[in-house]
C-alpha positions as CSV (number, residue, x, y, z in Angstrom):
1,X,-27.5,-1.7,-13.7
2,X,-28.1,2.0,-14.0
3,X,-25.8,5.0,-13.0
4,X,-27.8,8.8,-12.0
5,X,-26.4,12.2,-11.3
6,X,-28.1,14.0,-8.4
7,X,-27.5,17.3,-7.9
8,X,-28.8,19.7,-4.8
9,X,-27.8,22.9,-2.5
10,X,-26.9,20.2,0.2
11,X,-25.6,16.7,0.4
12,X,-28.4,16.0,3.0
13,X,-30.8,17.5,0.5
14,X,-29.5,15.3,-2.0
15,X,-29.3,11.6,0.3
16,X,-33.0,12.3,1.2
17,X,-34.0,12.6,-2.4
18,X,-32.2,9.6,-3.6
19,X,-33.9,7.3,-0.4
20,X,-37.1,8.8,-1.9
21,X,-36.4,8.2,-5.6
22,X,-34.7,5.4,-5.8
23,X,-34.6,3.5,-2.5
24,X,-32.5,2.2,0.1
25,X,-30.9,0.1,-2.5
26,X,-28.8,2.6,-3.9
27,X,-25.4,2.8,-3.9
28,X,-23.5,6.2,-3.1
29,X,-20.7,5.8,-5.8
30,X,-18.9,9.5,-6.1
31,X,-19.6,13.1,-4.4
32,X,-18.3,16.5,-5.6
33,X,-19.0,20.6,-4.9
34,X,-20.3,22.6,-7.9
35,X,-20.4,26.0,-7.6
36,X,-22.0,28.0,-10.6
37,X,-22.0,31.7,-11.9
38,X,-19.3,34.1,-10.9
39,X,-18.7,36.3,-8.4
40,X,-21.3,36.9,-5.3
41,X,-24.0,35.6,-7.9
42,X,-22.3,32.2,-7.8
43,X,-23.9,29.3,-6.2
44,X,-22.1,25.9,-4.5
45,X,-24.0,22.7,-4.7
46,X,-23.5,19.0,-3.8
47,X,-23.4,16.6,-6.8
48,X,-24.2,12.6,-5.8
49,X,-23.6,9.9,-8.5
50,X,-25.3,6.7,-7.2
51,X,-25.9,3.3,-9.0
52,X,-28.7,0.9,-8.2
53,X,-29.0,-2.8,-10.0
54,X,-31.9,-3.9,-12.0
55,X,-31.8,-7.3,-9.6
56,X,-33.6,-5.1,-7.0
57,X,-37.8,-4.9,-7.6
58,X,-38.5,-2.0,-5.7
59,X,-37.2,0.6,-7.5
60,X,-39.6,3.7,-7.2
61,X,-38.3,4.5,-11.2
62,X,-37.7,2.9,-14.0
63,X,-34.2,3.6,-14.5
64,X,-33.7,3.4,-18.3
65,X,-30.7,5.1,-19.7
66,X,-32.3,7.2,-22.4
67,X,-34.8,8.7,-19.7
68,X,-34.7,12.3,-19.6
69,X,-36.1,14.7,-16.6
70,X,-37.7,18.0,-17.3
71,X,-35.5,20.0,-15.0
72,X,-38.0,23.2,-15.1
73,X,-40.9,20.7,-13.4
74,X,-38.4,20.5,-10.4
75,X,-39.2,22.4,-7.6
76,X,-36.2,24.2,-5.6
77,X,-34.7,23.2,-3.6
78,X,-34.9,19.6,-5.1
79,X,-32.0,17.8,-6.7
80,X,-32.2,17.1,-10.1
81,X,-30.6,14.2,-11.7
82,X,-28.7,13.6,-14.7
83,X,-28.2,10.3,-16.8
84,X,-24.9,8.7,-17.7
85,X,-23.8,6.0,-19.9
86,X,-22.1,2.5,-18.3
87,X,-19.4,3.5,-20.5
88,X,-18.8,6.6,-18.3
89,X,-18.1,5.0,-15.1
90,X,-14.1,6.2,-14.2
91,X,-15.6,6.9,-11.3
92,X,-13.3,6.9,-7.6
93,X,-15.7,5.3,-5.5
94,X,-17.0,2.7,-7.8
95,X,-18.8,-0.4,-5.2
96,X,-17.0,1.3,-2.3
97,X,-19.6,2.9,-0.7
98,X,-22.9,1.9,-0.4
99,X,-25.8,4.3,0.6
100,X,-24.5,4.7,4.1
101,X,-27.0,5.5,6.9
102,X,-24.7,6.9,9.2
103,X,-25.3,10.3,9.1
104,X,-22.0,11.0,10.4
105,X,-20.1,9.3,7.3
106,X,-21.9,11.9,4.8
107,X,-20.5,14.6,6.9
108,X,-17.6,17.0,4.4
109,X,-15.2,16.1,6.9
110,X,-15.3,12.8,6.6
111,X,-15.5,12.9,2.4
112,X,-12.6,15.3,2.4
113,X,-10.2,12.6,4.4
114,X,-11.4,10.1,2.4
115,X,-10.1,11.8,-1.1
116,X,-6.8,12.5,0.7
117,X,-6.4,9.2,1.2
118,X,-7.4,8.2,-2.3
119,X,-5.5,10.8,-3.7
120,X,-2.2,9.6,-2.2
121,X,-2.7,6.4,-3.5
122,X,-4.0,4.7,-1.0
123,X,-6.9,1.6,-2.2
124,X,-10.4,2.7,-2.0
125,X,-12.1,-0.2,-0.2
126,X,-9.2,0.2,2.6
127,X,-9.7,4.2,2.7
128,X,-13.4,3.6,2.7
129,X,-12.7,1.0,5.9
130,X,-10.1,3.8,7.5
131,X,-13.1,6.2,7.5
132,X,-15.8,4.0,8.5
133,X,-13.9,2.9,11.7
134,X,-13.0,6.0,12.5
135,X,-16.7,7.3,12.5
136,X,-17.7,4.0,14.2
137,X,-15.0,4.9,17.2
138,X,-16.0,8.7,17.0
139,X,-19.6,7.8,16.6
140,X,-22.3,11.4,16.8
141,X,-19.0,13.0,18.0
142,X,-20.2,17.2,18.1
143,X,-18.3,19.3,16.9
144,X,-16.3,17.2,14.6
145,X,-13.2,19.0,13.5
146,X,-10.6,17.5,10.3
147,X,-7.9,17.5,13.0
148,X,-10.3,15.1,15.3
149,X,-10.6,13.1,12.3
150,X,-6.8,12.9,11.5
151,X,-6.0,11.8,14.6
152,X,-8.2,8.9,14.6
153,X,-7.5,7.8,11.3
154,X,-4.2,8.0,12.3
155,X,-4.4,5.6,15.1
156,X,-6.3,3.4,12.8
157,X,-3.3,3.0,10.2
158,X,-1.0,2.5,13.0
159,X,-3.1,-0.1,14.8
160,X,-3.3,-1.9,11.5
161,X,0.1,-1.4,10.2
162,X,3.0,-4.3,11.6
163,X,6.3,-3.5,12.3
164,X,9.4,-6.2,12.7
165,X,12.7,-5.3,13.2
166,X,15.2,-7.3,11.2
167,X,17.5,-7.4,14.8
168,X,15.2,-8.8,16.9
169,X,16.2,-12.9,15.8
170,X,20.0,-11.6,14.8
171,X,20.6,-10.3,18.5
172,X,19.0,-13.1,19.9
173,X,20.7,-15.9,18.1
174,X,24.6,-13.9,18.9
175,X,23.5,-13.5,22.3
176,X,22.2,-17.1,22.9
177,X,25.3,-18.1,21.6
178,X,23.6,-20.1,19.0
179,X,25.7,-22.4,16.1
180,X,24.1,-21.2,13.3
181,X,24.3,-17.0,11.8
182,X,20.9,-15.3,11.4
183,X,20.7,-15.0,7.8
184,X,18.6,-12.6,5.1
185,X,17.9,-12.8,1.9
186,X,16.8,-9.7,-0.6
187,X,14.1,-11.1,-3.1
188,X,11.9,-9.2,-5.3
189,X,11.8,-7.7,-9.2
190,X,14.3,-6.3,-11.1
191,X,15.6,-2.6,-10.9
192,X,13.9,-2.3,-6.8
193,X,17.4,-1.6,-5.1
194,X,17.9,-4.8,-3.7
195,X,21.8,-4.7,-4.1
196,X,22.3,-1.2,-2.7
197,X,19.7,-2.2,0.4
198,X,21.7,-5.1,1.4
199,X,25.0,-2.7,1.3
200,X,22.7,-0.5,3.6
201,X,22.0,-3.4,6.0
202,X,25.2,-4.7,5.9
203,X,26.9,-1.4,6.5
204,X,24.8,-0.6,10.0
205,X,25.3,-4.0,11.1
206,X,28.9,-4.0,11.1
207,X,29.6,-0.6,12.0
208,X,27.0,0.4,14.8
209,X,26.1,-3.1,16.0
210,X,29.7,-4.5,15.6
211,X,28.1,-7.6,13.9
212,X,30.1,-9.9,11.9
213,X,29.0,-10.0,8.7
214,X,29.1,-12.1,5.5
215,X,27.5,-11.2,2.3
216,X,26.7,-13.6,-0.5
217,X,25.5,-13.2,-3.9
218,X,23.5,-15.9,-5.1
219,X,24.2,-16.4,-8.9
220,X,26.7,-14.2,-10.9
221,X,23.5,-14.5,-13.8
222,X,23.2,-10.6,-13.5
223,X,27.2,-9.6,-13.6
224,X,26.3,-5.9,-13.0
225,X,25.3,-6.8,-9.3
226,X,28.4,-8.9,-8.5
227,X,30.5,-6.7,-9.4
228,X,28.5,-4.3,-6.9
229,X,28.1,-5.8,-4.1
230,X,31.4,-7.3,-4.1
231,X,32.7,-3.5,-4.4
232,X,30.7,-2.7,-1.2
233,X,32.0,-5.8,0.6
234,X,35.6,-4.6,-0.4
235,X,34.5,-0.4,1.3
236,X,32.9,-2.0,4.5
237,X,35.9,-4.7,4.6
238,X,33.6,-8.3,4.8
239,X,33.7,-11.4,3.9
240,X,32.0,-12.2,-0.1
241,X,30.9,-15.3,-2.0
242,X,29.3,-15.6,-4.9
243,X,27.2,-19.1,-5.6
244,X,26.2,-20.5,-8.8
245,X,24.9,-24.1,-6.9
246,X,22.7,-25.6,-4.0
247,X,26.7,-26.9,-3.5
248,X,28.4,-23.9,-3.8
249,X,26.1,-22.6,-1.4
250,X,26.5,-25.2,1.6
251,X,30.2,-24.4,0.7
252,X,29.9,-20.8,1.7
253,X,27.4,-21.7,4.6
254,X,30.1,-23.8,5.9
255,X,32.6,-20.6,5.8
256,X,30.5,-18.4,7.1
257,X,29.2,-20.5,10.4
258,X,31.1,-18.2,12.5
259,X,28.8,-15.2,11.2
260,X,26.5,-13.6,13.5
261,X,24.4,-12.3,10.2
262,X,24.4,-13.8,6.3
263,X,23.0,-11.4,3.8
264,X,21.8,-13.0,0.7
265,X,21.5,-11.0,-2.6
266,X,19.1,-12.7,-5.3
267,X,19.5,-11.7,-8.8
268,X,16.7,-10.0,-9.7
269,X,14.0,-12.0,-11.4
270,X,10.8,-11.6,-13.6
271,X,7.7,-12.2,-12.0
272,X,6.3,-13.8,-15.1
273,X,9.1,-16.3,-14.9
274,X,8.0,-19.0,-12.9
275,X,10.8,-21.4,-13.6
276,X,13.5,-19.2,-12.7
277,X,11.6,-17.8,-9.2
278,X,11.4,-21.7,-8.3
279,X,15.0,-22.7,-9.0
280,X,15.8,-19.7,-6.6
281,X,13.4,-20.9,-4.1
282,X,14.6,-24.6,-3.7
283,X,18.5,-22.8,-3.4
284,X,17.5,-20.7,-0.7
285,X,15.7,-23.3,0.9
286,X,19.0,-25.0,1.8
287,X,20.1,-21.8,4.3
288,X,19.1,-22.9,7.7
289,X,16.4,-20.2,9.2
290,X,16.8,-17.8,6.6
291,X,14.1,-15.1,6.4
292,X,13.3,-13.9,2.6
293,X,12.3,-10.1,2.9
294,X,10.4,-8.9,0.0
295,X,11.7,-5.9,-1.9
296,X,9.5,-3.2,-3.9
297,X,9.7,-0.3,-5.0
298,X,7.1,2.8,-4.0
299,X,6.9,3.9,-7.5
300,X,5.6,0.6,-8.8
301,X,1.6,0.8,-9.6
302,X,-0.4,-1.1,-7.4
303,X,-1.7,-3.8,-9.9
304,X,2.2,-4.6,-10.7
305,X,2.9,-4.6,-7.1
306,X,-0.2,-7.2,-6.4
307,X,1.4,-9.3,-9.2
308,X,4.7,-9.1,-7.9
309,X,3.5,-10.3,-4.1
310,X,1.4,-13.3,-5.9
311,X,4.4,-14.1,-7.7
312,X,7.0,-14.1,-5.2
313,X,4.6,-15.4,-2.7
314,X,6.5,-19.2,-3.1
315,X,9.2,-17.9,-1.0
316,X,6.8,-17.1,1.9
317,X,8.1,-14.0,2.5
318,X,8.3,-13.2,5.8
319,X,8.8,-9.0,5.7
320,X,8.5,-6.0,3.1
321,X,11.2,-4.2,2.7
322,X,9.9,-0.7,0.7
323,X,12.4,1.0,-1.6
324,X,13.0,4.4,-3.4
325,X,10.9,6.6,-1.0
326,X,12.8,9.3,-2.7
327,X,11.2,8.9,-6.2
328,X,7.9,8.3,-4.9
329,X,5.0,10.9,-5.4
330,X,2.6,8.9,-3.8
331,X,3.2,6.7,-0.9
332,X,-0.1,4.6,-0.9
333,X,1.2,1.4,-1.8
334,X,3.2,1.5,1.2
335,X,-0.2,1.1,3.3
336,X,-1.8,-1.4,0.5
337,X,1.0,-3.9,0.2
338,X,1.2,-4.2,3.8
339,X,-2.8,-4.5,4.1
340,X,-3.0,-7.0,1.2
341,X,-0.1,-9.2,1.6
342,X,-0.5,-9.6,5.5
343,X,3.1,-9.1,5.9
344,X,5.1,-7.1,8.3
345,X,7.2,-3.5,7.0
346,X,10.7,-3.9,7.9
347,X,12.5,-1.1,6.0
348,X,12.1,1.9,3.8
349,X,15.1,3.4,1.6
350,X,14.9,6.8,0.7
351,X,18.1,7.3,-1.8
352,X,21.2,5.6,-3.1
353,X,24.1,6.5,-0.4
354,X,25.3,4.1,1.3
355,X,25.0,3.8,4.7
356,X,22.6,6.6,5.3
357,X,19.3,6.4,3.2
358,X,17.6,3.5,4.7
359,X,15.6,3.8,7.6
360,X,13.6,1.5,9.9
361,X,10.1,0.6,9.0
362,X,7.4,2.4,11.8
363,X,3.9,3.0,11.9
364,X,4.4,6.6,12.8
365,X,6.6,7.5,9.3
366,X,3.5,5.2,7.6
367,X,0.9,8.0,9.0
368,X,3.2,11.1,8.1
369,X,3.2,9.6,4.4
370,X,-0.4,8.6,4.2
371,X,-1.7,12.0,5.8
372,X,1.0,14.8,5.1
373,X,1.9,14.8,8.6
């Protein structure tokens, strides 16, 4: 596999050169402006790293690494191109985009979405897939202004973003009149707010849906988070239990029948514990119908998230529940979790007061993240 530098006055300049040097197997892997000299004597100019593997015969170069061009045998206004080493390759685009022949996704627009996105922390491949859809719907659109772009992007993420709401089942089961409460449980790392999000819940059910209420803490292993949750169940005046046992629990389930909503705290566990995540799964198990929401935090990388969502992936989580908004710089994760683990939003907390900083999951607040909006 080699990696070249092309460098031209224009990117079009630039994409016909590379077709004629190197092929239609080439792969567009990064684009930048250069502008050289100072002053009215300076001069902007598109630089194109592309990558092209040694599996494919009919390259029109041999592409060795130590190969040097004479740049003063170069006519203007061709591109020149530069050599790099495959220990050089931090490169944002690396095997997103191949040599694209749409026109229209070459365009400055397009590239200067694309880094948005990338910048904010959204996944390459799935800003890549933003972009190309959104050309594919706008297709030789002419003029094609950012704004034109935006929007369609926009409608992208929202078309591909689900939403549940956590009342949906609760309402249904207390106006069906059914035996049995609704009942959610908090899992998810350590240290992602799971406590304070189930005060949150807890609080807005009870006051502004008059719901009864019960809250339950599943082991007393992490005594720091008994003690606060049973000091919130003392403010907001409901019922608490705290369970050590698959018995203990049925106990408490038994109590709390005449609930209209359970809301089960986990203590928070390590991912790289499997033993522990699977004695919590098998005690949950025994709540009738409940619905294990996911929690993470937005200032978690993206390979600990993925870890995190294979890990906890045994409790067939059935939402994401996104916390510490407020600490985030980047709110790209928010947009890859949900692409990656298939799983519907269903909150987002954006501080630590109780009841106010939680908010319902939409699409729209998903594009005002992603896109500055």
């Amino acid at each position: 596999m080699q990696i070249k530098k092309f460098e031209a006055l224009t990117m079009q300049e630039a994409l016909e050169t590379i077709k004629k040097d190197l092929g239609p197997d080439a792969i567009i892997l990064k684009t930048r402006k250069n502008r050289r000299g100072l002053g009215l004597f300076s001069k902007e100019s598109v630089e194109v790293t592309v990558e092209i593997s040694d599996r494919f015969p009919n390259k029109k170069r041999d592409l060795k690494t130590s190969e040097r061009v004479d740049l003063s045998q170069l006519q203007a206004p061709q591109p020149r191109y530069i050599d790099i080493q495959d220990s050089q390759r931090e490169i944002n685009l690396a095997g997103t985009m191949a040599m694209l022949e749409r026109s229209t996704l070459t365009r400055p627009e397009f590239q200067e979405l694309f880094e948005q996105l990338v910048i904010n922390g959204v996944d390459k491949r799935l800003s890549f897939g933003l972009i190309k859809k959104a050309a594919f719907e706008l297709g030789t659109e002419l003029p094609m202004s950012l704004d034109r772009l935006i929007d369609q992007v926009a409608q992208e993420i929202m078309v591909t973003t689900q939403i549940v709401s956590p009342w949906v089942e609760v309402e249904s089961q207390k106006y069906n009149q059914k035996s049995l409460p609704a009942a959610l449980a908090m899992i998810g790392p350590t240290g992602v707010g799971k406590t304070t999000t189930i005060a949150k819940i807890a609080s807005h059910a009870s006051l502004r849906r008059k719901l009864k209420v019960g809250l339950v803490n599943l082991d007393n292993y992490k005594i720091s988070s008994f003690n606060q949750l049973g000091t919130y169940a003392r403010i907001l005046n409901l019922p608490f239990r705290s369970v050590v046992s698959v018995n203990d629990l049925k106990v408490v389930l038994k109590d709390f029948q005449g609930m209209d909503l359970i809301l089960v705290d986990t203590t928070g566990r390590s991912p790289r514990d499997p033993d522990s995540l699977r004695e919590m799964q098998e005690t949950l198990q025994a709540i009738p119908g409940v619905r294990n929401n996911l929690v993470v935090s937005a200032t978690t990388r993206d390979s600990e998230l993925s870890d995190a969502m294979t890990r906890f992936s045994i409790f067939q989580p059935q939402g994401v529940i996104v916390s510490k908004l407020d600490e985030a710089m980047l709110y790209g994760c928010i947009y890859n979790i949900s692409q990656k683990s298939k799983l519907p939003l269903v909150y987002f907390t954006t501080g630590q007061n109780v009841p106010d900083d939680i908010e319902e999951a939409s699409a729209e607040r998903v594009v005002a993240l992603l896109l500055d909006l």
